[in-house]
C-alpha positions in Angstrom: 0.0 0.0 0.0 1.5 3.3 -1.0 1.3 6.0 0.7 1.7 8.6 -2.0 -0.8 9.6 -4.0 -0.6 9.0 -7.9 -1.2 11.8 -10.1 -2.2 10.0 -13.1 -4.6 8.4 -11.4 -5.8 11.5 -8.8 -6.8 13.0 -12.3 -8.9 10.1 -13.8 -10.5 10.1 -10.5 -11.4 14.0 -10.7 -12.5 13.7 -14.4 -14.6 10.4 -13.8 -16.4 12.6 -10.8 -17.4 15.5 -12.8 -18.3 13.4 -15.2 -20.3 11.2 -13.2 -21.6 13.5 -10.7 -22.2 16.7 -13.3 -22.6 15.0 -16.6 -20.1 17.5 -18.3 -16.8 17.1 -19.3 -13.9 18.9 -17.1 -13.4 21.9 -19.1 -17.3 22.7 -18.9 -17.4 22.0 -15.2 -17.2 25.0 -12.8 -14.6 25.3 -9.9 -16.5 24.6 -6.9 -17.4 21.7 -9.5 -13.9 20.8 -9.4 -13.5 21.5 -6.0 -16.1 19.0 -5.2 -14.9 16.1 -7.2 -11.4 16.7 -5.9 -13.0 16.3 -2.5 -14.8 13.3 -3.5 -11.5 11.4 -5.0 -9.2 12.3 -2.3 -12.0 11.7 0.1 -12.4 8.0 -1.6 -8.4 7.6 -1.7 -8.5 7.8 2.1 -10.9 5.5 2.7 -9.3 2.7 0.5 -6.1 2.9 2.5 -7.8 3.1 5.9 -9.6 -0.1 5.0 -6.6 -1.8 3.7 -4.8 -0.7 7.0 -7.8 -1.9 8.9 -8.5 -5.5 7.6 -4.6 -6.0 8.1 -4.4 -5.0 12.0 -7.9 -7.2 11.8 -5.9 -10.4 10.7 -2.9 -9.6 12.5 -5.0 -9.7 15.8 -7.0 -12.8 14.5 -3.3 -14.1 14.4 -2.2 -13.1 17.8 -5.8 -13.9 19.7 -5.3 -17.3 17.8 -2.1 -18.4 20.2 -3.0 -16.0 23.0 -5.7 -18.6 24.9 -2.8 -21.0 26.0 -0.7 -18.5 27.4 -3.0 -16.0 29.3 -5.7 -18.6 30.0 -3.4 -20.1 32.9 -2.8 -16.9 34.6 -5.9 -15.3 34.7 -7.3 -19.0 36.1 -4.7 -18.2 38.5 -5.1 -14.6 39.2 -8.7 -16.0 39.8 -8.1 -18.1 42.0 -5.8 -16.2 44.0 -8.2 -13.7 44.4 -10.8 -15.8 45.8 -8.6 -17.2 48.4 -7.4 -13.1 49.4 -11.2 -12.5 49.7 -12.8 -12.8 52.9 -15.3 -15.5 53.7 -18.8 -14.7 54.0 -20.2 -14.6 57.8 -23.2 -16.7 58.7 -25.4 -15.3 61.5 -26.5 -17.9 64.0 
């Protein structure tokens, strides 16, 4: 995943939004036209990355949480345990 942006494609993006959005071609289209499909194609840009970014820290921790359970499932057990023999026992009234 790159994390520049390429021109070439940054303007095929713009010109397929003002196209798509506007129906005119980009000499036609006005600047807050423009301005809008820039928006639009950086906007999308962003979002591509942040989901590539975000399905690999999602398989990354499906990696870790998959060997995890057999190291921290001992110690909490025995964190647990400890803390139930710390607590103090319940009194009954007679």
């Amino acid at each position: 995943m790159s994390q520049t942006i390429n021109k070439d494609e940054l303007k095929k993006t713009i010109v397929f939004n003002v196209k798509s959005i506007y129906r005119k071609t980009i000499d036609e289209a006005t600047p807050a036209m423009v301005y809008q499909a820039v928006a639009l194609a950086v906007k999308d840009m962003i979002i591509d990355r942040w989901m590539g970014v975000r399905g690999s820290v999602a398989r990354k921790l499906d990696e870790a949480l998959l060997f995890t359970p057999s190291i921290i499932m001992p110690s909490l057990f025995f964190s647990a345990s400890r803390v139930l023999r710390i607590m103090p026992k319940p009194r009954s009234n007679p």
